[in-house]
N, C-alpha and C positions, 0 to 999 in steps of 0.2 A: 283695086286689084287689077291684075293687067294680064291674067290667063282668062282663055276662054272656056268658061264653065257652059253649062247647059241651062242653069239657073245661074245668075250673076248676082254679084253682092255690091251692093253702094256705101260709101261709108260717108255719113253727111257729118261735117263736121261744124261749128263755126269757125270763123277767120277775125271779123273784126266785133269789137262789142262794140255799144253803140255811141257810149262817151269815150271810145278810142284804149279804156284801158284792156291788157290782157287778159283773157280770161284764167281762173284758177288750172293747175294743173288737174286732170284726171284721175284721181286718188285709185281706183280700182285699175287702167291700165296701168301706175306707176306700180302698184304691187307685182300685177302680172311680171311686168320686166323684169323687176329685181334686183341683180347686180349690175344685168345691161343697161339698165335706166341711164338715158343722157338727157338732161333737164333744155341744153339747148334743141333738143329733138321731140320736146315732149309734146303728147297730145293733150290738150287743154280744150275744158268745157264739157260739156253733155255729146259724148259718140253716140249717133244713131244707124247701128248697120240694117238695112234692109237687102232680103235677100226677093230675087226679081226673076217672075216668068219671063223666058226670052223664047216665047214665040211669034208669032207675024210683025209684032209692033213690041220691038225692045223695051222695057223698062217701063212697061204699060199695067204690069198687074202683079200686087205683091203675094208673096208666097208664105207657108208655114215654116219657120223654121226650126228645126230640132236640135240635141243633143249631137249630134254626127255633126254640125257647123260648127259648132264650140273649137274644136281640133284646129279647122281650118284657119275660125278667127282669131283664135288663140296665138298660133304660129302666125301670121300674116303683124298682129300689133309687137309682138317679141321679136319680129325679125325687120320692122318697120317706125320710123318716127315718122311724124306728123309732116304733111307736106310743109313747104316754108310760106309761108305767107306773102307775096309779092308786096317789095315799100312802093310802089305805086298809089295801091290799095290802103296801106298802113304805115300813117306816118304819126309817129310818136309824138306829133306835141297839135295834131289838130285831129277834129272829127274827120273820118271824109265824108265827103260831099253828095254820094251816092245814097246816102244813110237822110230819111227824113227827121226834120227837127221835133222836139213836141214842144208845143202850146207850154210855154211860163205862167204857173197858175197862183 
């Protein structure tokens, strides 16, 4: 989100999964949208919004969030698709590199 609240919200999403496929669409934001839904904007995987004290040290201590945030988060994913994924980061036909391997057992 890019307004200055008094409490700030993060919204952590994933980007890459770890054997490089997409992750599944977000069944509960796709409902949300509805007619808007655009599948190349979709948000995919597990959203985790945290809402954040921004006092002395920004993004230092989580907060309770209520009913009253619903509105906000609500309107923010209905008026918002998913950042884009940089192909830097993600490239379809290999792991990247950043991502550690596991152990072949």
């Amino acid at each position: 989100m890019n307004r200055k609240f008094a409490n700030p919200y993060i919204v952590f999403y994933p980007a890459v999964a770890r054997d490089g496929m997409p992750f599944p669409i977000n069944r509960s934001i796709r409902i949300l949208q509805g007619s808007s839904f655009k599948e190349e904007q979709a948000w995919r995987g597990n959203i985790v919004v945290a809402k954040y004290n921004d006092g002395e040290a920004p993004f230092s201590s989580l907060i309770d969030a209520s009913m009253a945030d619903f509105a906000m988060l609500k309107n923010y994913f209905l008026t918002h698709g998913a950042p884009p994924i940089p192909r830097q980061v993600c490239n379809d036909k290999t792991v990247p590199q950043f991502l550690p391997t596991l152990p072949q057992s």
